[in-house]
N, CA, C and O atoms as a Tripos MOL2 file, in Angstrom:
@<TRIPOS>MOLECULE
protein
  228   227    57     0     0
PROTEIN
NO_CHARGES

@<TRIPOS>ATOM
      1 N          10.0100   13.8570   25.5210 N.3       1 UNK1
      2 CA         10.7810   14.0900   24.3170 C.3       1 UNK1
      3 C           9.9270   14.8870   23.3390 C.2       1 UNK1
      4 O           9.0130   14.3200   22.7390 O.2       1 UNK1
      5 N          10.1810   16.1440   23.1590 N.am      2 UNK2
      6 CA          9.4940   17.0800   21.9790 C.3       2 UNK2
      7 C          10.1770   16.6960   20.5860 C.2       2 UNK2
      8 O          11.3970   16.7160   20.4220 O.2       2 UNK2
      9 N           8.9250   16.2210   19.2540 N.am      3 UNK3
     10 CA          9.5430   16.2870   18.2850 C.3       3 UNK3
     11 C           9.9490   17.3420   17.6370 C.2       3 UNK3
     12 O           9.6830   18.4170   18.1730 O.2       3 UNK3
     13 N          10.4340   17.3620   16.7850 N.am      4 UNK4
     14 CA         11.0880   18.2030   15.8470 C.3       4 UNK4
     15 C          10.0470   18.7570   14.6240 C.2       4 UNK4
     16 O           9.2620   17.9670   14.1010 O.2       4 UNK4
     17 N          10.0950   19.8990   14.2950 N.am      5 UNK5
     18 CA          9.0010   20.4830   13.4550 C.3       5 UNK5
     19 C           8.8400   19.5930   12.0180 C.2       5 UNK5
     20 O           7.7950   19.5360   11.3710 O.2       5 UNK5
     21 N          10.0360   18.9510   11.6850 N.am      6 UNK6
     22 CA         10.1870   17.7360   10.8640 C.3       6 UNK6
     23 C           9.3460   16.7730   11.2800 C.2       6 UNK6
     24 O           8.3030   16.6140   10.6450 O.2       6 UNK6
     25 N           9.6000   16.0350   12.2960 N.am      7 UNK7
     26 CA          9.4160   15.0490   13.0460 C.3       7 UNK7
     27 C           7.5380   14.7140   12.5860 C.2       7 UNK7
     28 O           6.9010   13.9770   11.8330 O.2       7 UNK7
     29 N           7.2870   15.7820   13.5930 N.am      8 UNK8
     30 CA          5.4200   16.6210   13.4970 C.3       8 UNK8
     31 C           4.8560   16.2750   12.4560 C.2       8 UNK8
     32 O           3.9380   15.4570   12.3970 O.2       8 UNK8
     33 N           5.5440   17.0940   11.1710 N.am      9 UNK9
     34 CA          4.9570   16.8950   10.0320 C.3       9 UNK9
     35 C           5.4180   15.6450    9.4060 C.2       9 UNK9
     36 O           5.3490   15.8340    8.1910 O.2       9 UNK9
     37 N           5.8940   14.3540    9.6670 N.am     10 UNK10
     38 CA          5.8820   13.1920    9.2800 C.3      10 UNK10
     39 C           4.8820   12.2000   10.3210 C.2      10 UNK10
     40 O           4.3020   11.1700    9.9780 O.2      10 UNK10
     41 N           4.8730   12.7650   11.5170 N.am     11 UNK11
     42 CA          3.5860   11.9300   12.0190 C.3      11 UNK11
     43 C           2.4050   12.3180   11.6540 C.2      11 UNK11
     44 O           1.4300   11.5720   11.7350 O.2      11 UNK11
     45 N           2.3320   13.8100   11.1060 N.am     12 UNK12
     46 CA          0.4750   14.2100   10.7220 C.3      12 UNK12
     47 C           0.2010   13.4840    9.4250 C.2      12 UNK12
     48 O          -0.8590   12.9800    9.0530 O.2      12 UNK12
     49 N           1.9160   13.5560    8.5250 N.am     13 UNK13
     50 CA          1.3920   12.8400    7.1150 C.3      13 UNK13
     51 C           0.8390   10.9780    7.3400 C.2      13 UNK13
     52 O           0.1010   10.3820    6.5550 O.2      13 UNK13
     53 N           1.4840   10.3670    8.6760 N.am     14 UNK14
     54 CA          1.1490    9.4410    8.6650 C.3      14 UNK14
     55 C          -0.2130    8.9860    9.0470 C.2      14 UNK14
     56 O          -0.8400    8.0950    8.4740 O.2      14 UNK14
     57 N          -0.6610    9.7620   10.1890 N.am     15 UNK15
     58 CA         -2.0110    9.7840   10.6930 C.3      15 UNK15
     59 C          -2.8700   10.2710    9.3960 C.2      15 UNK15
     60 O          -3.6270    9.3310    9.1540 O.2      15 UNK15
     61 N          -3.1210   11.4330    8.3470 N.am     16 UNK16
     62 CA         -3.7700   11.3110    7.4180 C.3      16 UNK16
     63 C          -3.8250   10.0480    6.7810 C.2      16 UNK16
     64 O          -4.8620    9.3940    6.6640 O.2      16 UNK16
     65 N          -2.4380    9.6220    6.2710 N.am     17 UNK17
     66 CA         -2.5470    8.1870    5.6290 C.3      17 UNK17
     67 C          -3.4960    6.9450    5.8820 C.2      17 UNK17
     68 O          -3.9650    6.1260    5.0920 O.2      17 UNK17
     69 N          -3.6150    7.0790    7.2020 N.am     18 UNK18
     70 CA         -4.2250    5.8370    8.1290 C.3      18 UNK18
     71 C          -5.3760    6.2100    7.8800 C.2      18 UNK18
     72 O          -6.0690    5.5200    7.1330 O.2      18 UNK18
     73 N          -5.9850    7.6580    8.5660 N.am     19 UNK19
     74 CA         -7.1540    8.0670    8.5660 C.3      19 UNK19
     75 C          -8.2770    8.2080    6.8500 C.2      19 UNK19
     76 O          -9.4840    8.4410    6.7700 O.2      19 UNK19
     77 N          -7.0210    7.8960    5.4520 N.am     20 UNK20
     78 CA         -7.5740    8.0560    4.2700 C.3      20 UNK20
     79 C          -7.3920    6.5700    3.9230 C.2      20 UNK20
     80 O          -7.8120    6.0040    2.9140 O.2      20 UNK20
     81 N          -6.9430    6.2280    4.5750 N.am     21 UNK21
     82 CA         -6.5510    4.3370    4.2130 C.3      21 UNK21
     83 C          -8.5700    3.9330    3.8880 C.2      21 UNK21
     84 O          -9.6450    4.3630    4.3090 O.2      21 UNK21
     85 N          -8.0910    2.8910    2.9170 N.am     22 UNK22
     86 CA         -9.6390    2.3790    2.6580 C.3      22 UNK22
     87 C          -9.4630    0.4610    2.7660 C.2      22 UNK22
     88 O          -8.5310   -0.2600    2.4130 O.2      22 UNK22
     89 N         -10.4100    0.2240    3.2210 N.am     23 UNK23
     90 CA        -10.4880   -1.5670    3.4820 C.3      23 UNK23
     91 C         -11.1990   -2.5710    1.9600 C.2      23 UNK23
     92 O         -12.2050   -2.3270    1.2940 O.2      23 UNK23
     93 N         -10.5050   -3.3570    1.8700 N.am     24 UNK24
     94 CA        -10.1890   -4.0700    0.6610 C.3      24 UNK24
     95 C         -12.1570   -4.1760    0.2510 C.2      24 UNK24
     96 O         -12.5770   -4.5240   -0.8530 O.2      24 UNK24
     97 N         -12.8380   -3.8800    1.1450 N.am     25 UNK25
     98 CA        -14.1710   -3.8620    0.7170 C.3      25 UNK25
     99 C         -14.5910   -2.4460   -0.0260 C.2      25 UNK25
    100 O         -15.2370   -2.3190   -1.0660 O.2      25 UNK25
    101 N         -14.0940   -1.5370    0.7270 N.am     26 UNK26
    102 CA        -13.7300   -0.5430   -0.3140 C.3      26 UNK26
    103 C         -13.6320    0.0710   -1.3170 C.2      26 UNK26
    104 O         -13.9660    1.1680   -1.7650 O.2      26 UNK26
    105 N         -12.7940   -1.3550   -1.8040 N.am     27 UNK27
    106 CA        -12.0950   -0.5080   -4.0430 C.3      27 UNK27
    107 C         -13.6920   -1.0030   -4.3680 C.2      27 UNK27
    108 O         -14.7290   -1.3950   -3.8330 O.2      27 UNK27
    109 N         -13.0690   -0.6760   -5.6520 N.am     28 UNK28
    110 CA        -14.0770   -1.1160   -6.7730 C.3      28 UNK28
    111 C         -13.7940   -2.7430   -7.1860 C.2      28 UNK28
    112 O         -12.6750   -3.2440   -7.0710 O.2      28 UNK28
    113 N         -15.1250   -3.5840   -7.7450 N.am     29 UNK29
    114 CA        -14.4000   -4.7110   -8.2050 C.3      29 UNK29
    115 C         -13.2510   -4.5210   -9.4270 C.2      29 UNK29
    116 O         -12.9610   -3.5130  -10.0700 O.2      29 UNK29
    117 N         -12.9520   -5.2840   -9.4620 N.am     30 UNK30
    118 CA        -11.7100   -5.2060  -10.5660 C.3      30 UNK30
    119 C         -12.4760   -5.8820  -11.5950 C.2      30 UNK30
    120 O         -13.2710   -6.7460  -11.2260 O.2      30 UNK30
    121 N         -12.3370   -5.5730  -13.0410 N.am     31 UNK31
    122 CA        -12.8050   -5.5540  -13.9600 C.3      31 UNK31
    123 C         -11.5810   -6.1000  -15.3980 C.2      31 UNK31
    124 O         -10.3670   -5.9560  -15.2540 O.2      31 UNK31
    125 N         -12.1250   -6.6370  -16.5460 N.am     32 UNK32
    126 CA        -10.9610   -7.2320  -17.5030 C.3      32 UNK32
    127 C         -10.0990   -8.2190  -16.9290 C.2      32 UNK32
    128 O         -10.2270   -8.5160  -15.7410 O.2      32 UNK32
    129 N          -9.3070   -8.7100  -17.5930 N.am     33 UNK33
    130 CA         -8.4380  -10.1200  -17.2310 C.3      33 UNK33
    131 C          -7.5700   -9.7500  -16.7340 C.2      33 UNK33
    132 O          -7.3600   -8.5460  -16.8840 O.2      33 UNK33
    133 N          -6.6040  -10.5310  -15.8930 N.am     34 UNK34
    134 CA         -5.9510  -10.8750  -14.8530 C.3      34 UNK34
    135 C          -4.4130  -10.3000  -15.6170 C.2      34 UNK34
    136 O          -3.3530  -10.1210  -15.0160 O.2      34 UNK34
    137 N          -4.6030  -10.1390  -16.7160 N.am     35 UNK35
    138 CA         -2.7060   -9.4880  -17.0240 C.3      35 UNK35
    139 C          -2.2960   -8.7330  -17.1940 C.2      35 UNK35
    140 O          -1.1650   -8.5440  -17.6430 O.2      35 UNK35
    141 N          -3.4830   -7.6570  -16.7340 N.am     36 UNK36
    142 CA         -3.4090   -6.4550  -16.3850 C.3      36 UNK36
    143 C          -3.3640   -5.9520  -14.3200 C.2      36 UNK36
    144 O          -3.2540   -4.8880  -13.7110 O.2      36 UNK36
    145 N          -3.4510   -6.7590  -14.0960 N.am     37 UNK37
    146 CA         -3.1010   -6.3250  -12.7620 C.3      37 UNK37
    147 C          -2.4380   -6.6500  -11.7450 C.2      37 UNK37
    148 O          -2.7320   -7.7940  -11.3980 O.2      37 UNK37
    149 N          -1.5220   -6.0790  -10.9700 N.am     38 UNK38
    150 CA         -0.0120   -5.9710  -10.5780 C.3      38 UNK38
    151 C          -0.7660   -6.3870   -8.7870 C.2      38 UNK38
    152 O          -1.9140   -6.0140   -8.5420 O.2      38 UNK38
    153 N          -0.1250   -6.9870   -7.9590 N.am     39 UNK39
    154 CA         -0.3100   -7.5340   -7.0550 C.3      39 UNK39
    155 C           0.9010   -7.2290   -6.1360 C.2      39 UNK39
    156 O           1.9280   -7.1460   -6.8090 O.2      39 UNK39
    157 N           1.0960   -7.0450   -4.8780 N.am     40 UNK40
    158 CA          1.9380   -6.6430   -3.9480 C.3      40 UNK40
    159 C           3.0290   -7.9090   -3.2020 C.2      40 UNK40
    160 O           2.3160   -8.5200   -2.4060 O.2      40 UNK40
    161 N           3.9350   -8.2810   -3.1890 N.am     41 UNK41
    162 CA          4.4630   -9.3230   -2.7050 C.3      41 UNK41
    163 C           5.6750   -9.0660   -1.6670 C.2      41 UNK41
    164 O           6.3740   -8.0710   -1.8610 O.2      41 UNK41
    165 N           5.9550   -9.9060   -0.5850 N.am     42 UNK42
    166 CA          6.9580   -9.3690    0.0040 C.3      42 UNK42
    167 C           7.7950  -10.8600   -0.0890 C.2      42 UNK42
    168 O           7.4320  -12.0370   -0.0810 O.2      42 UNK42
    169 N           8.9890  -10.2270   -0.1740 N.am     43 UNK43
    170 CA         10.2520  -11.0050    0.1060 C.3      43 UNK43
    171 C          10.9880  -11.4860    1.3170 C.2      43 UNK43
    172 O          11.0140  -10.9070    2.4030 O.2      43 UNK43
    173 N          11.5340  -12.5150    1.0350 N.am     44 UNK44
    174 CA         12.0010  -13.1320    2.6860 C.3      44 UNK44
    175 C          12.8680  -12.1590    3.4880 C.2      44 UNK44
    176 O          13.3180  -12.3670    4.6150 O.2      44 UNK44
    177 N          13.0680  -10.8450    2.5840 N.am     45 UNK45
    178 CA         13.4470   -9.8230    3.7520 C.3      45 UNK45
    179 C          12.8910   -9.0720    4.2580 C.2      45 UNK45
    180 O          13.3300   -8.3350    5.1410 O.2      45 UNK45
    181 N          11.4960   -9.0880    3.6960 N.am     46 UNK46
    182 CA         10.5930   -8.1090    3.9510 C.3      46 UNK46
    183 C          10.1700   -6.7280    3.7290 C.2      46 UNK46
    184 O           9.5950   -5.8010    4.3000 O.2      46 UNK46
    185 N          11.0170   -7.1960    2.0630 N.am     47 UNK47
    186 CA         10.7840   -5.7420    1.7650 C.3      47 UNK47
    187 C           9.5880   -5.4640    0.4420 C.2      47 UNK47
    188 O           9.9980   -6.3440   -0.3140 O.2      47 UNK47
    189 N           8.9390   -5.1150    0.0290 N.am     48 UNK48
    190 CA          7.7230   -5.3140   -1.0060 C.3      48 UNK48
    191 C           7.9990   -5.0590   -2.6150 C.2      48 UNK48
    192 O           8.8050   -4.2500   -3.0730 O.2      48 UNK48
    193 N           7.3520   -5.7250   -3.1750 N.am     49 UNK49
    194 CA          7.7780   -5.6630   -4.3390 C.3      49 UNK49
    195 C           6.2840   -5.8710   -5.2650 C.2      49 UNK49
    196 O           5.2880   -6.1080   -4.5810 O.2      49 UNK49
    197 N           6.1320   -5.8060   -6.5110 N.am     50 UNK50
    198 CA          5.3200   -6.1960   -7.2950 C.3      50 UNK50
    199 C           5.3690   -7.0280   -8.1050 C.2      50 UNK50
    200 O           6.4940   -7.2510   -8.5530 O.2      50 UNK50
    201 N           4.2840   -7.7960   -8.6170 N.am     51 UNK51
    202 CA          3.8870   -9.2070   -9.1430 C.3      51 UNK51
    203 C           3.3310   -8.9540   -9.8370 C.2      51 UNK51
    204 O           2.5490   -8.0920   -9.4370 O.2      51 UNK51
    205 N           3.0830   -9.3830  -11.6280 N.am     52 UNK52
    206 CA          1.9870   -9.4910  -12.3190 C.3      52 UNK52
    207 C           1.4100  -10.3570  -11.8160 C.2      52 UNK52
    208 O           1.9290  -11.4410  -11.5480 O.2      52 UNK52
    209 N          -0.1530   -9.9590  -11.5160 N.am     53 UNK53
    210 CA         -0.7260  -11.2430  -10.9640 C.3      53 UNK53
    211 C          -0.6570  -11.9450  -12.3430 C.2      53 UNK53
    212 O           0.3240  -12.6780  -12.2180 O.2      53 UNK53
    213 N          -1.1210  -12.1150  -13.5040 N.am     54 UNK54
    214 CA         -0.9440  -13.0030  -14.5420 C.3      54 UNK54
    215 C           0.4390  -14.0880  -14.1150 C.2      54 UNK54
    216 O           0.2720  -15.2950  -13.9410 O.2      54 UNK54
    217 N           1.5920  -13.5020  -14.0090 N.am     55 UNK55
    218 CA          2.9800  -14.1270  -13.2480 C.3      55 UNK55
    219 C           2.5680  -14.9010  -12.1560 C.2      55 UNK55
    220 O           2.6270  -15.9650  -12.7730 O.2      55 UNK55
    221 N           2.3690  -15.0840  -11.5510 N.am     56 UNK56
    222 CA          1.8390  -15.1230  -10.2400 C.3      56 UNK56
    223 C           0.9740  -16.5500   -9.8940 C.2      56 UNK56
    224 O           1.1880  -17.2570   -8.9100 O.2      56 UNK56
    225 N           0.0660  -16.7720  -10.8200 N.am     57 UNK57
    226 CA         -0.6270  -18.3660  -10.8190 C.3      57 UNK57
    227 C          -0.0220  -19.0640  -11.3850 C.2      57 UNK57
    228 O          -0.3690  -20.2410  -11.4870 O.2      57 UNK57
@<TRIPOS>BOND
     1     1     2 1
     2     2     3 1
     3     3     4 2
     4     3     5 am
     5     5     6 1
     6     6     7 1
     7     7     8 2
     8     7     9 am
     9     9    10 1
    10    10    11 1
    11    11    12 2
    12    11    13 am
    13    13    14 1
    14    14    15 1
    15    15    16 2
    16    15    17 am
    17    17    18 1
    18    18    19 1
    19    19    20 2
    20    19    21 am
    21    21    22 1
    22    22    23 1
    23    23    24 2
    24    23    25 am
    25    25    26 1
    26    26    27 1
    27    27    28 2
    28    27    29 am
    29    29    30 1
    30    30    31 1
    31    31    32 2
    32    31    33 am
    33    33    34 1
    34    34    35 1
    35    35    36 2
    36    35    37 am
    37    37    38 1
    38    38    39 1
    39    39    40 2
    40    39    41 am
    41    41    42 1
    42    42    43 1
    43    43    44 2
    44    43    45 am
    45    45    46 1
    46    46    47 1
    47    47    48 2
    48    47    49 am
    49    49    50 1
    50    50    51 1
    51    51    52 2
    52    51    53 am
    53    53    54 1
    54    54    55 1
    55    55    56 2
    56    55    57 am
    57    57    58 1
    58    58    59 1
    59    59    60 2
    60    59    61 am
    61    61    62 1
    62    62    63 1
    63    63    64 2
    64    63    65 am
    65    65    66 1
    66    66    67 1
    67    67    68 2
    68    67    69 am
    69    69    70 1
    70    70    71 1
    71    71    72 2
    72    71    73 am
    73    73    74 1
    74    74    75 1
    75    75    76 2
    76    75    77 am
    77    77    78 1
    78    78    79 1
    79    79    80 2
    80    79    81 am
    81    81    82 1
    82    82    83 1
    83    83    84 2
    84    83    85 am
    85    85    86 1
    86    86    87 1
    87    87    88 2
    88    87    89 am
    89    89    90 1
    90    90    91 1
    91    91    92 2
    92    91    93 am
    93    93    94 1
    94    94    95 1
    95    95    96 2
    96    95    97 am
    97    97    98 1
    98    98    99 1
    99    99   100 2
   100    99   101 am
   101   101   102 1
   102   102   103 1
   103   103   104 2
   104   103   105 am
   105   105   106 1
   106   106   107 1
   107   107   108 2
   108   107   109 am
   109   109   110 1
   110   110   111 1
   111   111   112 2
   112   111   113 am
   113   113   114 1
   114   114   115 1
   115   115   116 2
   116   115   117 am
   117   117   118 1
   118   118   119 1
   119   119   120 2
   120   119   121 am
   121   121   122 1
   122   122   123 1
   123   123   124 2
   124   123   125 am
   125   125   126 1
   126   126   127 1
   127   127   128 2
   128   127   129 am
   129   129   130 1
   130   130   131 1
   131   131   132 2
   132   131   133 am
   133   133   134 1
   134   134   135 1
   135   135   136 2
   136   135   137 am
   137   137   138 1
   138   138   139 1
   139   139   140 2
   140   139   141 am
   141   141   142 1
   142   142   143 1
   143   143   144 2
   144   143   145 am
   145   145   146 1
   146   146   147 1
   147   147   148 2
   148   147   149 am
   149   149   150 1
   150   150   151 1
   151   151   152 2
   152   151   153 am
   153   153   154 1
   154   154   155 1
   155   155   156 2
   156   155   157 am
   157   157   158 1
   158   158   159 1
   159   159   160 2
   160   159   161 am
   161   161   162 1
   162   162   163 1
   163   163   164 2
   164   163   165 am
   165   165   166 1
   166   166   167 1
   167   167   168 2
   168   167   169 am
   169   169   170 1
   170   170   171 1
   171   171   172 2
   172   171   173 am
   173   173   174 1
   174   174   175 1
   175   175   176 2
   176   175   177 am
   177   177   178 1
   178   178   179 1
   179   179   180 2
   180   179   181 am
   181   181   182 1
   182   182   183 1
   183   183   184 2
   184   183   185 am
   185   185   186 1
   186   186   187 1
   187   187   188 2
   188   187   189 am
   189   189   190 1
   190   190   191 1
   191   191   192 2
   192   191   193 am
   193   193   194 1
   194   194   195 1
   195   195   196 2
   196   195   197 am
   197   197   198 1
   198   198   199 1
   199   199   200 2
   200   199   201 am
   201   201   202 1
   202   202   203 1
   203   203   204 2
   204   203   205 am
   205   205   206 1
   206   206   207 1
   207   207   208 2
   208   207   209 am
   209   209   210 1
   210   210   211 1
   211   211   212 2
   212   211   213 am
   213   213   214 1
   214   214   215 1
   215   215   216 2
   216   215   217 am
   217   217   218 1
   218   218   219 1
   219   219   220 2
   220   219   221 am
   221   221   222 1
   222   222   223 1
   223   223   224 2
   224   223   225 am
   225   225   226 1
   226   226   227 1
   227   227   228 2
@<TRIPOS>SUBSTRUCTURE
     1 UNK1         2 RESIDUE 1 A UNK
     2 UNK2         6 RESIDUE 1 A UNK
     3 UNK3        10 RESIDUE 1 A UNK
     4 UNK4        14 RESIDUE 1 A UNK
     5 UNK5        18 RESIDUE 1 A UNK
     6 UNK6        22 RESIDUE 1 A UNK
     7 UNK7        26 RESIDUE 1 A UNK
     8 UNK8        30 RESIDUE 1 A UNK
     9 UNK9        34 RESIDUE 1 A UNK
    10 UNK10       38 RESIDUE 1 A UNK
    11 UNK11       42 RESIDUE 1 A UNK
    12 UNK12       46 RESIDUE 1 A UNK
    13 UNK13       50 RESIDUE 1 A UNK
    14 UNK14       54 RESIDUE 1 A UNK
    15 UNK15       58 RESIDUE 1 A UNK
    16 UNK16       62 RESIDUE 1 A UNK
    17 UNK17       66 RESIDUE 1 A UNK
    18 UNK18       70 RESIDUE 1 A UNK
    19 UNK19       74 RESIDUE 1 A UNK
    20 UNK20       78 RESIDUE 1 A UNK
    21 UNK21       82 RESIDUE 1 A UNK
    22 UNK22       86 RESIDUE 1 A UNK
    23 UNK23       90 RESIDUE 1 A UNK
    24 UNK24       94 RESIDUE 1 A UNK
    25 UNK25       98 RESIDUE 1 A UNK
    26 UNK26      102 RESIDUE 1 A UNK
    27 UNK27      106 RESIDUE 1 A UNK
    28 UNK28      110 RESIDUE 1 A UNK
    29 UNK29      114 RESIDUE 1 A UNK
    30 UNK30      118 RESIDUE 1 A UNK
    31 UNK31      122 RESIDUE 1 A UNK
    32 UNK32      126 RESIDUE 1 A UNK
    33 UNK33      130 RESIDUE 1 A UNK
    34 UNK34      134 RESIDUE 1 A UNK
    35 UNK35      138 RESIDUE 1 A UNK
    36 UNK36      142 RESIDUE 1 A UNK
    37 UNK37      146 RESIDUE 1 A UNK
    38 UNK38      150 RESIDUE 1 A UNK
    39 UNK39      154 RESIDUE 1 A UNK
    40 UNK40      158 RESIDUE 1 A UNK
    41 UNK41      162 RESIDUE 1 A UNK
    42 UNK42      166 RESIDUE 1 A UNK
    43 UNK43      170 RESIDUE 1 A UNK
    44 UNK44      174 RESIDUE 1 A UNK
    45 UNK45      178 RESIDUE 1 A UNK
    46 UNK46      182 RESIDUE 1 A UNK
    47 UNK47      186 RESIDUE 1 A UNK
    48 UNK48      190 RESIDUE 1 A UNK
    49 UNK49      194 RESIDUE 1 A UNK
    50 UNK50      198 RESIDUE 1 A UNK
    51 UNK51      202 RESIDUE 1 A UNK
    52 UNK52      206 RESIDUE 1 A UNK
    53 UNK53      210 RESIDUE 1 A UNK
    54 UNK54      214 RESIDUE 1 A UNK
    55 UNK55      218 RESIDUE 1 A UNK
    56 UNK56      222 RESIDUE 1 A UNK
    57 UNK57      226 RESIDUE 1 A UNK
């Protein structure tokens, strides 16, 4: 099955993605209090959403 010149250029953007992806050791520490920063959450459908972490504890 040959992709589509579309196709191509959505698997190279994904392989960059992966290949620029960085591991949670990575960032920088996080710095200032906690109600400033937004946290990733998924829902029982599985779709993602954001959290103040302040919200959150």
């Amino acid at each position: 099955m040959a992709l589509t010149t579309d196709e191509e250029a959505k698997v190279r953007a994904v392989l960059t993605a992966v290949d620029n992806g960085k591991k949670i050791t990575d960032l920088p520490p996080a710095t200032g209090g906690i109600e400033s920063y937004k946290i990733e959450v998924v829902d029982i459908t599985g779709e993602s959403k954001q959290l103040n972490l302040f919200s959150a504890i």
